[in-house]
C-alpha positions in Angstrom: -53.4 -12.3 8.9 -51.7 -12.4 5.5 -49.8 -9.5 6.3 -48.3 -11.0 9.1 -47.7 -14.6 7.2 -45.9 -12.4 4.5 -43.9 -10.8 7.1 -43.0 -13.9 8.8 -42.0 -15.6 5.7 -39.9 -12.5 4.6 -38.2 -12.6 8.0 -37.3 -16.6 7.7 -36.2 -16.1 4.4 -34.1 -13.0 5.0 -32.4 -14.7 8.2 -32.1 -18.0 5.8 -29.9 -15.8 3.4 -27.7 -14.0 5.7 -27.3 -17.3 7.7 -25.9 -18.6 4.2 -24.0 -15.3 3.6 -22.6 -15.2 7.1 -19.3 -17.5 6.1 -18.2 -15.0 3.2 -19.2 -12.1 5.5 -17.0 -13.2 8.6 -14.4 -14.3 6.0 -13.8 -10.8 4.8 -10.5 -9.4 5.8 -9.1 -6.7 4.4 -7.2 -4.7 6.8 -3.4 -5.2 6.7 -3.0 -5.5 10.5 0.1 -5.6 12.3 1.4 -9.1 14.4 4.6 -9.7 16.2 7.5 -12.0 14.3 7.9 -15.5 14.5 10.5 -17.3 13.0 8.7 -20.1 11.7 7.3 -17.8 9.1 10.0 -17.1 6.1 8.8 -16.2 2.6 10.9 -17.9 -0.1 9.2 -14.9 -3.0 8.0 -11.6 -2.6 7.7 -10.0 -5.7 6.0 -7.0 -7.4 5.9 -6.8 -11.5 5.3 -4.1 -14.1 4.5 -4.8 -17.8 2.5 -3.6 -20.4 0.6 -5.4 -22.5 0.7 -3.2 -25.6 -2.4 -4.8 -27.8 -5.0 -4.6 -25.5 -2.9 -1.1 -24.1 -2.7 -1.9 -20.9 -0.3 -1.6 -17.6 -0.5 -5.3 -16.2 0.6 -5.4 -12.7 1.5 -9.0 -10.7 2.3 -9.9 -7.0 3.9 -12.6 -6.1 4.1 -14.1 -2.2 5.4 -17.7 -1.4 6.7 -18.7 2.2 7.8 -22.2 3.2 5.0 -23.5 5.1 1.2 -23.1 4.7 0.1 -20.3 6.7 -3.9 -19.0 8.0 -3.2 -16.4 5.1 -1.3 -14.5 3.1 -2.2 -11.1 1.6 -1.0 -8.9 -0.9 -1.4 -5.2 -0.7 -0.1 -2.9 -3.4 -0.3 1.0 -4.0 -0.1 1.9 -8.3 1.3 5.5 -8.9 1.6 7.2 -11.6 3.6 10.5 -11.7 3.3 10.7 -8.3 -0.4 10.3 -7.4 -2.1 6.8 -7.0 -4.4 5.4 -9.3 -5.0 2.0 -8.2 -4.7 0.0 -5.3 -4.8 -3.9 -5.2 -6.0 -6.2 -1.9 -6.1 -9.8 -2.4 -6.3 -12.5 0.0 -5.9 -16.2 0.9 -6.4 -18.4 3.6 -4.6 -21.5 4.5 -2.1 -21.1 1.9 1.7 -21.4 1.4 1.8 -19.0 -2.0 -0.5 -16.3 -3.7 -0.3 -15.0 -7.2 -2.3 -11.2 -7.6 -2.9 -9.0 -10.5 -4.2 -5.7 -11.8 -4.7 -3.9 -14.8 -5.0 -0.6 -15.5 -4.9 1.4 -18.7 -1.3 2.7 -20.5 -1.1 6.6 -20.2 2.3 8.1 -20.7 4.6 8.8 -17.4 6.2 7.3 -14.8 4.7 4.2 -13.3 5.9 2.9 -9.6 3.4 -0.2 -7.1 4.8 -0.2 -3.8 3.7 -4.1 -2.4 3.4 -5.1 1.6 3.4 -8.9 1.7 2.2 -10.3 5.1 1.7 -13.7 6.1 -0.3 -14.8 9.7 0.9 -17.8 11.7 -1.7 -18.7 14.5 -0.3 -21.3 17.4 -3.0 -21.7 19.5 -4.7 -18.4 20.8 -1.9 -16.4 19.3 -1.7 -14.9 16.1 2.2 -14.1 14.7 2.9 -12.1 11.5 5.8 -11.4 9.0 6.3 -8.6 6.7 7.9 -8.4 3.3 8.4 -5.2 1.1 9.0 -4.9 -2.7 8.1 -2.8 -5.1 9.0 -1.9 -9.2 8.7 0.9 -11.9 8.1 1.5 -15.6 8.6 4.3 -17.9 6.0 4.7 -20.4 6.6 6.3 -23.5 4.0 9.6 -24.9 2.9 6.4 -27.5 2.2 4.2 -24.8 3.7 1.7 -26.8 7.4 1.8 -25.1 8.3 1.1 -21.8 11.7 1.3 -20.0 13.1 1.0 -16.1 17.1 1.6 -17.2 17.6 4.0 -20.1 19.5 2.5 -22.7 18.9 5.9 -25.2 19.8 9.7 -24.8 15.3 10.1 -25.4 15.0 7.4 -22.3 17.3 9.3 -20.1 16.3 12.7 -20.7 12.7 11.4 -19.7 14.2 9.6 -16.6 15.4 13.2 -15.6 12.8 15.2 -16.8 10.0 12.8 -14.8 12.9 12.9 -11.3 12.8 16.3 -11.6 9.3 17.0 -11.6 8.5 14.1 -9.2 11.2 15.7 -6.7 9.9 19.5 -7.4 6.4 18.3 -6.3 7.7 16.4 -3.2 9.8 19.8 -2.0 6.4 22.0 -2.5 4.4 19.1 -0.8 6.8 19.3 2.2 6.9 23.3 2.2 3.1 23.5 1.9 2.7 21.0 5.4 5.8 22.6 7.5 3.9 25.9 7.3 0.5 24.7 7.6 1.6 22.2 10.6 4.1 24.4 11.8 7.5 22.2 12.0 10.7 22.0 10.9 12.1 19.6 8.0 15.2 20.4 9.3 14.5 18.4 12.6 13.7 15.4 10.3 15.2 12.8 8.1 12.9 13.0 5.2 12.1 9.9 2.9 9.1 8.9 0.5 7.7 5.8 0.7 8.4 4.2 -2.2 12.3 4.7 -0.9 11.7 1.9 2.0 12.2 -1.3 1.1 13.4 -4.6 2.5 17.2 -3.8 1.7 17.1 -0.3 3.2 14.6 -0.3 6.1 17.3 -0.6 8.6 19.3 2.2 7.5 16.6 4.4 7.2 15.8 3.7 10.8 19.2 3.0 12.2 18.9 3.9 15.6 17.0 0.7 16.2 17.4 -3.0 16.2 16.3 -5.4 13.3 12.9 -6.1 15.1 11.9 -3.1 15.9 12.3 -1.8 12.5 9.9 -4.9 11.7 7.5 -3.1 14.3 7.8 0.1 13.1 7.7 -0.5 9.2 4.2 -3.0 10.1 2.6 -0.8 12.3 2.9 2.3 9.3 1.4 0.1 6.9 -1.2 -0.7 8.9 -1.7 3.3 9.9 -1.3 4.0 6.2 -4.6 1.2 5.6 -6.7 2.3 8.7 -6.5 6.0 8.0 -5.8 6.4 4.4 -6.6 4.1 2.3 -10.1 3.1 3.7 -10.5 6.9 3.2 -9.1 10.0 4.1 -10.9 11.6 6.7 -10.6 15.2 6.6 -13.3 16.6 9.3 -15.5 14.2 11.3 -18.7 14.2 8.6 -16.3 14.0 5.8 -13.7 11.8 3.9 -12.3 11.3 0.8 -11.2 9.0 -1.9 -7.2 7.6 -1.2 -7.3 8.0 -5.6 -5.0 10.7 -6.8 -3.1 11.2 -3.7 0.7 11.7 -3.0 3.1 9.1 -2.6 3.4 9.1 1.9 6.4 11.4 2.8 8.1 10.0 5.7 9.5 12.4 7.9 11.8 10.4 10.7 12.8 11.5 14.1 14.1 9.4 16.7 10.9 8.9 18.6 8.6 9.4 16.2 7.3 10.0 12.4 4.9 12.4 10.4 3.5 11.5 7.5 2.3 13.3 4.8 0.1 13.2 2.2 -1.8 15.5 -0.7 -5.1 14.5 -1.7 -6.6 14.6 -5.1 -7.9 18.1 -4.2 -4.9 19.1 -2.4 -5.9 18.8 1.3 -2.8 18.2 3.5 -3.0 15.2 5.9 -0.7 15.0 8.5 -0.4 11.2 10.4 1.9 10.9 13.3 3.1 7.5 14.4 5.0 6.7 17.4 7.6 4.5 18.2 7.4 3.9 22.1 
């Protein structure tokens, strides 16, 4: 009999904590998900910021989304790289809110620095749920003392390690695309080939130009939400196993007029391959 009064009791207080719980459970939403335009949505500020904060020797990076009316939320989704592979990724939130304000911190090494930022905002009228899009991004040079930092080279030393970091950056993106035509057995030359850090707000369209305005807005949502659901959650090499999205590539985008490939290295050089459609 006292078993089953401590079971009971257990139980009721069990269901009493996830009952409390259940509003922060239901709440949690961290999927960047793909909704159709509406026009009432317009973001005054979409912003992405690199600094470093030299005394306590860190990279500080801050987001910055504002639209003109309060919407059901607004999220912030960044990718950090350094030299090419990521090392951080920030997700932050906000329901019924007009602006959001995000940060990150991650420690100074040497090399080049560049967050790639996806600011969406959700509408809902009625049963329907609208969505709107924003893209920016930004980059830092860090100095070998950690102590300097640069985006324009003002120096003969700052542009020779502009150069010397392009170079290397571009030699790994040319092996990286070598590596997956002969492994996935394509041709780069049936491709316009981009990295993702090249798409932004200002050259989205002519990066897909045989498309309208809104269908660009389809197809540059729907990758970031491809890019969350099967990368960044994980990367799912075989069916029992996954790994971390932490020291991968930045995405190449290779562009055809129906479709793209993606591609990706992981930290311990697995090729992944996504294909997205456009019809």
């Amino acid at each position: 009999m006292y078993r089953k009064n401590l079971f009971i009791s257990l139980l009721i207080i069990a269901v009493a904590l996830f009952t409390l719980m259940l509003p922060f459970l239901l709440s949690d939403r961290a999927a960047i998900t793909y909704f159709p335009d509406n026009p009432r949505i317009r973001f005054t500020k979409s912003d992405t910021h690199l600094s470093i904060m030299t005394d306590e020797q860190l990279l500080h990076l801050s987001v910055q989304s504002q639209t003109i009316e309060t919407n059901q939320l607004i999220q912030n989704f960044s990718l950090l790289y350094r030299n090419n592979r990521l090392i951080a990724i920030l997700n932050h939130w906000q329901r019924n809110t007009n602006q959001l304000i995000s940060a990150r911190d991650a420690r100074i090494r040497s090399g080049f620095y560049n967050a790639l930022t996806v600011h969406q905002a959700e509408l809902h009228i009625n049963s329907d749920i609208y969505g709107k899009e924003r893209l920016s991004q930004d980059y830092l040079i860090v100095s070998a003392s950690g102590r300097h930092a640069f985006r324009h080279p003002k120096t003969p030393d700052e542009a020779n390690q502009l150069s010397s970091h392009t170079r290397q950056i571009d030699l790994e993106r040319k092996q990286l695309l070598g590596r997956a035509a002969a492994h996935y057995h394509f041709s780069p030359d049936h491709y316009r080939i981009v990295s993702l850090d090249m798409l932004t707000d200002e050259s989205k369209t002519r990066i897909f130009p045989f498309f309208n305005e809104k269908t660009v807005e389809r197809i540059v949502g729907q990758l970031w939400e491809g890019l969350y659901k099967n990368f960044i959650r994980g990367i799912q090499l075989t069916e029992g196993q996954s790994e971390s999205p932490l020291g991968s590539t930045v995405p190449l985008l290779l562009i055809a007029d129906d479709h793209m490939l993606v591609i990706i290295e992981s930290s311990d050089h697995h090729l992944i391959m996504l294909k997205q459609n456009f019809t």
